[in-house]
RODRENPA-351514 format. One line per 4 residues: number of its first residue (from 1); their letters; for each residue x, y, z of N, C-alpha, C, O. Coordinates in steps of 0.2 Angstrom, whole numbers. Atoms other than C-alpha are relative to their C-alpha. Example, Ala and Ser with C-alpha at 12.3 -4.5 7.8 and 13.67 -1.06 7.14 Angstrom:
// RODRENPA-351514
1	AS	4:-6:0:62:-22:39:4:6:0:9:5:3 | -4:-6:-1:68:-5:36:-4:5:3:-1:11:4
//
This chain:
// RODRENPA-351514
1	XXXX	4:-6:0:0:0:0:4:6:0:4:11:-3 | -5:-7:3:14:11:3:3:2:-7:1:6:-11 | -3:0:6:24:8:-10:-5:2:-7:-2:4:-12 | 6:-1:5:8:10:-21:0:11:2:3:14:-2
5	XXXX	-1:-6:-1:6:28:-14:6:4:-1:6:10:-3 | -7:-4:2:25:32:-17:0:1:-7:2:7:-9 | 0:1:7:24:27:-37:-4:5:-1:-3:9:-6 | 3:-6:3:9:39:-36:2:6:0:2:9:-5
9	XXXX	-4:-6:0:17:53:-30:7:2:-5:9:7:-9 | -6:-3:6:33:52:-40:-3:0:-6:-1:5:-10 | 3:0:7:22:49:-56:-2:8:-2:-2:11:-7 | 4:-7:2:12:66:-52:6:3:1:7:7:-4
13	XXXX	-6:-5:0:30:74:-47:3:1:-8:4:7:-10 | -2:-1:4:36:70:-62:-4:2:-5:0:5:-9 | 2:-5:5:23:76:-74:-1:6:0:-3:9:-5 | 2:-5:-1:21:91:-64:7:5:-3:7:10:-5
17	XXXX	-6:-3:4:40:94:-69:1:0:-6:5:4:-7 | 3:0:7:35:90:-87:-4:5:-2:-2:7:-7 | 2:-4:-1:23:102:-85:4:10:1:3:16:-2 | -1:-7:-2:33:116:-78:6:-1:-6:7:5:-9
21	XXXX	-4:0:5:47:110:-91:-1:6:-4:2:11:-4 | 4:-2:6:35:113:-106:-2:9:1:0:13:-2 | 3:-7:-1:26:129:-98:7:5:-2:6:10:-6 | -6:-5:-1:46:137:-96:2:1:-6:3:6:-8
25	XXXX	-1:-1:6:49:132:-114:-3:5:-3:0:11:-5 | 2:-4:3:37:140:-120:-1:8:1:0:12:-4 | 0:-7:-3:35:155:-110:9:5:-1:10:11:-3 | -4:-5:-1:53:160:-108:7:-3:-4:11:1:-5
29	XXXX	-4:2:3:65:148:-117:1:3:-9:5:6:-12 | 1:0:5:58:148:-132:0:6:-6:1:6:-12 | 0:-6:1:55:166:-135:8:5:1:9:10:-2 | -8:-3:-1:74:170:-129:3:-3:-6:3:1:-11
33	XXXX	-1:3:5:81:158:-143:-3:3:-7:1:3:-12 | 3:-5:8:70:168:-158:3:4:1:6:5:-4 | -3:-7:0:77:182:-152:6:2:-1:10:6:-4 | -10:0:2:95:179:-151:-2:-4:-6:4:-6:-7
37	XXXX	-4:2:6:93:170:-168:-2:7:-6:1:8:-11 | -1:-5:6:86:185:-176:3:6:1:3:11:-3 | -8:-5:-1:100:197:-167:5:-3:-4:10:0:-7 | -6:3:4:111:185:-175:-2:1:-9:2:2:-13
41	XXXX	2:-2:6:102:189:-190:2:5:-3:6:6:-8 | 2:-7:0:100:207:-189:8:4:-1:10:8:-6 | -7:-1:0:121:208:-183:2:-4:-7:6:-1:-11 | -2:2:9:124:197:-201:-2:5:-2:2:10:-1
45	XXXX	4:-3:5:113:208:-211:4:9:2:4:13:-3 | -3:-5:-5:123:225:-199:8:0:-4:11:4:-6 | -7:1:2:140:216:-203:2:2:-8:6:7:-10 | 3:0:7:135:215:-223:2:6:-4:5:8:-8
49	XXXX	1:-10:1:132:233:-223:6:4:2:7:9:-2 | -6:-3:-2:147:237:-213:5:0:-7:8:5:-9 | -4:1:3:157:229:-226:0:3:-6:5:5:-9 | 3:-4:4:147:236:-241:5:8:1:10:10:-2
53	XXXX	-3:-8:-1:151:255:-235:6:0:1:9:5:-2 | -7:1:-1:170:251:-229:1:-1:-9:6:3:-10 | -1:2:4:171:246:-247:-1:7:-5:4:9:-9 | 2:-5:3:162:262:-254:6:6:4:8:10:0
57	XXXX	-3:-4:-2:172:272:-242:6:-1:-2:7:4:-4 | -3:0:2:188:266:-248:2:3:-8:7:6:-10 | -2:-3:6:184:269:-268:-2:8:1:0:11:-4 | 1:-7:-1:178:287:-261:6:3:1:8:8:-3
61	XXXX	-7:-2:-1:195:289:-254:3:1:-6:2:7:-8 | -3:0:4:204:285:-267:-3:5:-6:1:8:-8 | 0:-5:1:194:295:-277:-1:7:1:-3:11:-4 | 0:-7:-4:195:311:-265:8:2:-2:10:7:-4
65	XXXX	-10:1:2:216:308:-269:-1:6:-7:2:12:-7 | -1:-2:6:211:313:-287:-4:5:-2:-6:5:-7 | 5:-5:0:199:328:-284:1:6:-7:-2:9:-11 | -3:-7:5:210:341:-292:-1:-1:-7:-4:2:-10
69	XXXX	-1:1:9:214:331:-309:-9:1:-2:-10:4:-6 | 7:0:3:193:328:-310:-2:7:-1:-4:8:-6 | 1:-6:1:192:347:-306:2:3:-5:-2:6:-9 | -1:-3:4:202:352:-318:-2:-4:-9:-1:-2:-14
73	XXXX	4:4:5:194:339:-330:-6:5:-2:-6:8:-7 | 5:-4:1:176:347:-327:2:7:0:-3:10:-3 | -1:-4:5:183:362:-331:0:2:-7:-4:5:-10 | 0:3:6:188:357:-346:-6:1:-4:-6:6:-8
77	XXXX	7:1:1:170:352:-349:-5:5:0:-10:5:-3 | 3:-7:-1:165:369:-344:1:4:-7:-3:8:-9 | -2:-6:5:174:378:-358:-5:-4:-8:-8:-2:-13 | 2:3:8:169:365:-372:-10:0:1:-12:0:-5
81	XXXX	5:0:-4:151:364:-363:-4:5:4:-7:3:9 | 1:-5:-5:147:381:-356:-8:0:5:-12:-4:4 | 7:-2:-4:133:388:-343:-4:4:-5:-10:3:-6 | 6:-3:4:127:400:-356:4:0:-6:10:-2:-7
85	XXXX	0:1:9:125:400:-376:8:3:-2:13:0:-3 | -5:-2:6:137:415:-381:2:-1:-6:7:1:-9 | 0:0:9:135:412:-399:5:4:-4:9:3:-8 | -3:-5:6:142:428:-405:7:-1:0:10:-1:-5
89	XXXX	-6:0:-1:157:425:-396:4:-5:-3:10:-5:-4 | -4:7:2:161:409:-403:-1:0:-8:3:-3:-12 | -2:0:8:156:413:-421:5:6:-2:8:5:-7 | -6:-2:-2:169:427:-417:4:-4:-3:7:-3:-9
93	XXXX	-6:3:1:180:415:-416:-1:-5:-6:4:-7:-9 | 0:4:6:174:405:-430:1:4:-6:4:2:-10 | -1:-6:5:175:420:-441:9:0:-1:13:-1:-6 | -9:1:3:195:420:-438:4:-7:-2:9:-8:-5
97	XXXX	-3:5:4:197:404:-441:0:-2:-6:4:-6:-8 | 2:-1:7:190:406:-457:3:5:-3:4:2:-8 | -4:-6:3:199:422:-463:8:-3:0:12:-3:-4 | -9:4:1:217:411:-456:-1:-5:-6:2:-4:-11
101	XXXX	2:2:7:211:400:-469:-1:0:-6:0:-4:-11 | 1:1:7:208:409:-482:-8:1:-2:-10:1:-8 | 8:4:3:190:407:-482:-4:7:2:-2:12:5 | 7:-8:1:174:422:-483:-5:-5:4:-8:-10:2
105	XXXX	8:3:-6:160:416:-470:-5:5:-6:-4:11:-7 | 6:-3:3:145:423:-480:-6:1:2:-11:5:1 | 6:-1:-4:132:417:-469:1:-3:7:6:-6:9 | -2:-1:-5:130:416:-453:-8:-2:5:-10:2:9
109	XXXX	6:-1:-3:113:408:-445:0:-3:5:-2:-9:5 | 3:4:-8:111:403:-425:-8:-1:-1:-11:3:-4 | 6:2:-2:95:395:-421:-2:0:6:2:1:11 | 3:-3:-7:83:396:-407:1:-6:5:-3:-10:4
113	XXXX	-1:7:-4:90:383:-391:-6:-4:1:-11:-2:3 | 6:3:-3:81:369:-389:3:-6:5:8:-8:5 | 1:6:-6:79:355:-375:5:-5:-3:4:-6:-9 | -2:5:3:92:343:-380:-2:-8:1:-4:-10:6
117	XXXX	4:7:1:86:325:-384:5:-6:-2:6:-4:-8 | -3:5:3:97:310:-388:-5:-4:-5:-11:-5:-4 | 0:3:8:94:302:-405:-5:-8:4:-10:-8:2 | 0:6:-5:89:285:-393:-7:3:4:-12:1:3
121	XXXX	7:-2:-3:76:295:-381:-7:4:-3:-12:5:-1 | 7:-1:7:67:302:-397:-4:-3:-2:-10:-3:-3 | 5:5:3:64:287:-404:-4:-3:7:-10:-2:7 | 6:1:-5:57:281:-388:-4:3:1:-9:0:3
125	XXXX	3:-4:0:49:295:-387:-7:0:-5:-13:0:-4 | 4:1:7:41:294:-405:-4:-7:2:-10:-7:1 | 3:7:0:38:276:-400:-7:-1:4:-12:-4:1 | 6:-2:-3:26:278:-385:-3:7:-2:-6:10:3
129	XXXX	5:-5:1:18:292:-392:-5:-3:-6:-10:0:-7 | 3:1:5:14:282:-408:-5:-6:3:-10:-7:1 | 6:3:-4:7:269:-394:-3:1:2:-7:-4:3 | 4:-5:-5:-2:281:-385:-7:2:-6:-13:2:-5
133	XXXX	6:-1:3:-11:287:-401:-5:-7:-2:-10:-7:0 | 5:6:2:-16:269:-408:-6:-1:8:-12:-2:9 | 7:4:-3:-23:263:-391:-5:7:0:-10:6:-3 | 5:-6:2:-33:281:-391:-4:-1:-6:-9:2:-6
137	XXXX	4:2:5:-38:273:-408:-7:-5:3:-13:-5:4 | 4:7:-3:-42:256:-402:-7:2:4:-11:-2:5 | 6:-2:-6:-55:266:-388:-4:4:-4:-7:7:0 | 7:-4:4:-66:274:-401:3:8:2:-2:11:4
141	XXXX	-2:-7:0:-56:292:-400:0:5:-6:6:7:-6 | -2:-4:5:-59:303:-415:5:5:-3:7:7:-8 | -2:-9:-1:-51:319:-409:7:-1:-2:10:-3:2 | -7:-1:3:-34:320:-420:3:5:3:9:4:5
145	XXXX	-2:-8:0:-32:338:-416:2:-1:12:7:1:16 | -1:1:-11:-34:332:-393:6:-6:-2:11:-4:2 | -3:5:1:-22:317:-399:7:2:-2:12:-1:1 | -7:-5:1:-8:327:-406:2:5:3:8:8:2
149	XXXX	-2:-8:-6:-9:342:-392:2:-4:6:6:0:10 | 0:3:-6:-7:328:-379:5:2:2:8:7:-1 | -6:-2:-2:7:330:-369:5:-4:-1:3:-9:0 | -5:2:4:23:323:-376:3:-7:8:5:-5:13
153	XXXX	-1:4:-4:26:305:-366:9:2:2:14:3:-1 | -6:-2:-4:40:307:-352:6:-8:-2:4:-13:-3 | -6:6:2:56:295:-356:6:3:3:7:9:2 | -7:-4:-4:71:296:-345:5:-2:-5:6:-7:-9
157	XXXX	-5:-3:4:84:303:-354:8:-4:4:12:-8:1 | -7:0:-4:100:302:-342:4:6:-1:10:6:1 | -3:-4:2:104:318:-350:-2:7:8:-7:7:12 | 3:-6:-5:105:335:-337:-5:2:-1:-6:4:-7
161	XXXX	4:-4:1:91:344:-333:2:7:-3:8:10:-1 | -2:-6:3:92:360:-342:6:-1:-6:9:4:-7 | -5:-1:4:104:356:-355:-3:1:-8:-8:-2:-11 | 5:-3:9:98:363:-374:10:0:-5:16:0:-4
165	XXXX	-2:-1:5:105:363:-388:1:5:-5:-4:9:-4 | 0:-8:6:109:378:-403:1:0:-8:4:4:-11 | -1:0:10:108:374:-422:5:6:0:5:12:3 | -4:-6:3:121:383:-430:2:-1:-8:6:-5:-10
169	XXXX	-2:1:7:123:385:-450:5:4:-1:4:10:1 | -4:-6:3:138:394:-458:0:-3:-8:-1:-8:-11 | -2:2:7:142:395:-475:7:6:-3:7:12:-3 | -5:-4:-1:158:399:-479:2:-3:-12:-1:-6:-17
173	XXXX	-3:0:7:169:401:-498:7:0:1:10:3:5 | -6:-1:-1:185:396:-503:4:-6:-3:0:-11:-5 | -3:5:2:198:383:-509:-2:-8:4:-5:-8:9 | 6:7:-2:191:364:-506:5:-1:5:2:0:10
177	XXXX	-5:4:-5:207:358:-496:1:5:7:4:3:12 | 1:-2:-4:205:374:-485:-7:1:6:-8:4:12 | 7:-2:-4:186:374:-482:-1:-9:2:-6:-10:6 | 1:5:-5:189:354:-476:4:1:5:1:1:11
181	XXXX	-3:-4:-8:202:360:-464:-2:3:5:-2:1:11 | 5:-5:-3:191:372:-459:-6:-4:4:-9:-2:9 | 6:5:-2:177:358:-456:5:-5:8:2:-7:14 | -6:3:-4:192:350:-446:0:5:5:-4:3:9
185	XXXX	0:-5:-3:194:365:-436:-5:2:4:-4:4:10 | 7:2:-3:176:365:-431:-2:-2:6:-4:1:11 | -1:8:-5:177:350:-422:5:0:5:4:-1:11 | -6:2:-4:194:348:-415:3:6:1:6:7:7
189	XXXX	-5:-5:-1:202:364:-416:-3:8:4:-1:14:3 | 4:-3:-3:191:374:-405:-2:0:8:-4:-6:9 | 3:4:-6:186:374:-386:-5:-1:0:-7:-7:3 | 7:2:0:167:375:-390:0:-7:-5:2:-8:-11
193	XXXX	2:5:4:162:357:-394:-9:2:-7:-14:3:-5 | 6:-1:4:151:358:-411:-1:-5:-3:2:-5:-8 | 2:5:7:143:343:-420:-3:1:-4:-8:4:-3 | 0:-1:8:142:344:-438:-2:-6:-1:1:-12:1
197	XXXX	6:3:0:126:337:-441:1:-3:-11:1:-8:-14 | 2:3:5:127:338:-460:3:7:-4:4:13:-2 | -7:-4:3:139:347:-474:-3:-2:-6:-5:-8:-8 | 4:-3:7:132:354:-492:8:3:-5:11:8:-3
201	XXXX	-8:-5:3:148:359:-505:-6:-1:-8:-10:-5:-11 | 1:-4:7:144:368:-522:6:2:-4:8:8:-3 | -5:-3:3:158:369:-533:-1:6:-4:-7:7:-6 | 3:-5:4:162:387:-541:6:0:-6:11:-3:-7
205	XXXX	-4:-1:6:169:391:-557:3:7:-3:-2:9:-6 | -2:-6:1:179:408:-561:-5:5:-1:-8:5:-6 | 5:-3:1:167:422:-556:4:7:3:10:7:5 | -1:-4:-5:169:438:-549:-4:2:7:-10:2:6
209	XXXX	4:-3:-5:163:445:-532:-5:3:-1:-4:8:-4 | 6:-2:1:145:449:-532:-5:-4:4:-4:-9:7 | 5:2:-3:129:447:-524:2:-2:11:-1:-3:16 | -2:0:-10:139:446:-504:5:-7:-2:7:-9:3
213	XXXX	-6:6:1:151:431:-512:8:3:-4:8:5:-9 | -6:-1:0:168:433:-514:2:0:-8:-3:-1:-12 | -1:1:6:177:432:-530:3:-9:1:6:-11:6 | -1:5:-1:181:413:-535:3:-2:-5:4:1:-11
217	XXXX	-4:4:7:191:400:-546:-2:-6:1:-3:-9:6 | 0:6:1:188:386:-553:3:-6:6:9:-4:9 | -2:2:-8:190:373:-538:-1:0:5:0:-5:10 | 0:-1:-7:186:382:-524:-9:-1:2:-13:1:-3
221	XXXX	7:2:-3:168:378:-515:-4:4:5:-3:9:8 | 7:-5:-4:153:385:-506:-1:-5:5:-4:-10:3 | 3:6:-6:150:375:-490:-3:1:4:-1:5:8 | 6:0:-7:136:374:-479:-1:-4:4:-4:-9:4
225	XXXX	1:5:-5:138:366:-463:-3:3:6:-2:9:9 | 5:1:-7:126:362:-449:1:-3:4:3:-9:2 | -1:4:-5:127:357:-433:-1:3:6:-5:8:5 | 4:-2:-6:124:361:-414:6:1:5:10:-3:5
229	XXXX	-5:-1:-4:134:369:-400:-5:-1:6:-11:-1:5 | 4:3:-6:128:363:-382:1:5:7:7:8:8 | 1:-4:-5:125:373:-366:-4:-5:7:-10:-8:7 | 1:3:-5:124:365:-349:-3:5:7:-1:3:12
233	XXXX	2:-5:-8:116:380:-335:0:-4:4:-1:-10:5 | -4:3:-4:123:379:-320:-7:-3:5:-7:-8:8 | 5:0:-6:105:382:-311:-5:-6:-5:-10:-8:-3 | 6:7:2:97:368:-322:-5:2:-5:-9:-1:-8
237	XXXX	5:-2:2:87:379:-330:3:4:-7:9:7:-7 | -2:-4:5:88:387:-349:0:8:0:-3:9:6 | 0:-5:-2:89:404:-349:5:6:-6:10:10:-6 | -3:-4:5:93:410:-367:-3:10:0:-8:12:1
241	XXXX	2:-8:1:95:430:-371:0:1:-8:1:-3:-12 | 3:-2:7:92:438:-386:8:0:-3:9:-2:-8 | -6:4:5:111:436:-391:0:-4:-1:3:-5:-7 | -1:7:3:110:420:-392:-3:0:-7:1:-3:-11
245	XXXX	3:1:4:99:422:-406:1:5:-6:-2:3:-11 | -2:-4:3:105:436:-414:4:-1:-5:8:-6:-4 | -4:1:5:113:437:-431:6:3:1:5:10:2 | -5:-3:-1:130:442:-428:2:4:-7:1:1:-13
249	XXXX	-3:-6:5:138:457:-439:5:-2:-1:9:-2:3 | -8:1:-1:152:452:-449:4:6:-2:2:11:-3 | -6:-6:-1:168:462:-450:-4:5:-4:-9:4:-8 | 1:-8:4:166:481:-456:4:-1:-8:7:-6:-10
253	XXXX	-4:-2:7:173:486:-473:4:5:1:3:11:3 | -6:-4:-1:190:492:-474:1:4:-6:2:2:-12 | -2:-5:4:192:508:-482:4:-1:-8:10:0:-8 | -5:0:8:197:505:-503:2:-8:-1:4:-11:-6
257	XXXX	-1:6:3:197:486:-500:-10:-3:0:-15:0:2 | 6:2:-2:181:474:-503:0:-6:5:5:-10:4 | 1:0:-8:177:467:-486:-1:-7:-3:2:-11:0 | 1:5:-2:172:451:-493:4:-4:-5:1:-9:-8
261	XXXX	-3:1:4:185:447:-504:5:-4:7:6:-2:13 | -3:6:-7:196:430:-494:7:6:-2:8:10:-6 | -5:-3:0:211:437:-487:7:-5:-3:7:-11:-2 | -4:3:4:225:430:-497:4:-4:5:9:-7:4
//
């Protein structure tokens, strides 16, 4: 009978310690264990990052080292890429490059800045906008006139905000092998960067000076090129003046000579 009594007792002891096991587990074991494993988590994902930005900060350094040379890089950039147009100033200088030459500028046309676009987010541009009309088809839309006023679909560019563009046409006269020089010159031999979009030559044949064109020989050529100078403002924003657009005046007429006769 005792020993019956003792078995019961241990039996209840021991489930009541299965009990408080289980209870302890859940209550306070178990919930410390998630917690340290998602600290352990948390310190990887902590570490990760660490090593991330130690890595970012190292190529910052190193390119902190070379500040001056990028400095004097965008510079650079600044002169061939200005904040403002300046037009006059620069056909200025296209004017003497032309006269060292040899060559007679005869015409002289800046165009009005516009928005600059890469060749790439045009056609994309064209492209959602030519889907944009069709599904406005597809929905029973007749309004051609509301369809074409829409707003010009947005395409990132990657290009800066505010940066525009300047058509610029000249047309100059003069021997062939100095009016391609001259096209060379353009391009490479200037700080304003200009692309020459597109280039027109007319051979001339023994004339004399007349109508604002020089006197010519057999050989030498009338060239019309086109192309675009770029402008970067500093504030983001365009902010063309009326020189920009301005026809500049070429040289005076020198007293007994005729002014548009090439300088020898």
């Amino acid at each position: 009978m005792g020993r019956s009594k003792s078995s019961t007792w241990i039996g209840g002891a021991v489930v009541v310690a299965l009990l408080v096991v289980t209870a302890a587990w859940f209550l306070l074991i178990g919930p410390v264990l998630t917690a340290a494993a998602q600290t352990r988590e948390q310190a990887e994902g902590v570490r990760a990052t660490n090593d991330v930005m130690r890595d970012r900060i190292a190529v910052l350094s190193a390119q902190f080292e070379e500040i001056d040379t990028y400095r004097a890089e965008l510079e650079d950039l600044r002169v061939s890429v200005p904040a403002t147009a300046d037009v006059a100033d620069y056909l200025r200088d296209v004017q003497q490059a032309a006269e060292a030459r040899g060559l007679t500028v005869t015409s002289v046309v800046p165009g009005t800045p516009e928005e600059f676009l890469p060749y790439a987010a045009q056609a994309a541009q064209a492209a959602a906008a030519a889907a944009a009309a069709e599904a406005a088809t597809e929905e029973g839309s007749t309004d051609a006139a509301a369809t074409a006023g829409a707003a010009p679909v947005a395409v990132d560019t990657g290009v800066p905000a505010g940066m525009v563009d300047v058509p610029v046409q000249l047309t100059v006269v003069g021997p062939y092998a100095q009016v391609v020089a001259f096209i060379d010159t353009l391009q490479h031999g200037t700080d304003r960067l200009l692309l020459v979009t597109s280039f027109t030559g007319t051979g001339q044949d023994d004339a004399e000076a007349s109508g604002g064109k020089p006197a010519t020989s057999v050989g030498d050529l009338e060239a019309t090129i086109s192309g675009y100078l770029y402008v970067l403002p500093e504030d983001g924003a365009a902010t063309p003046t009326d020189e920009e657009t301005e026809e500049p005046a070429l040289p005076g007429a020198v007293d007994g000579k005729n002014p548009i006769v090439p300088v020898g």
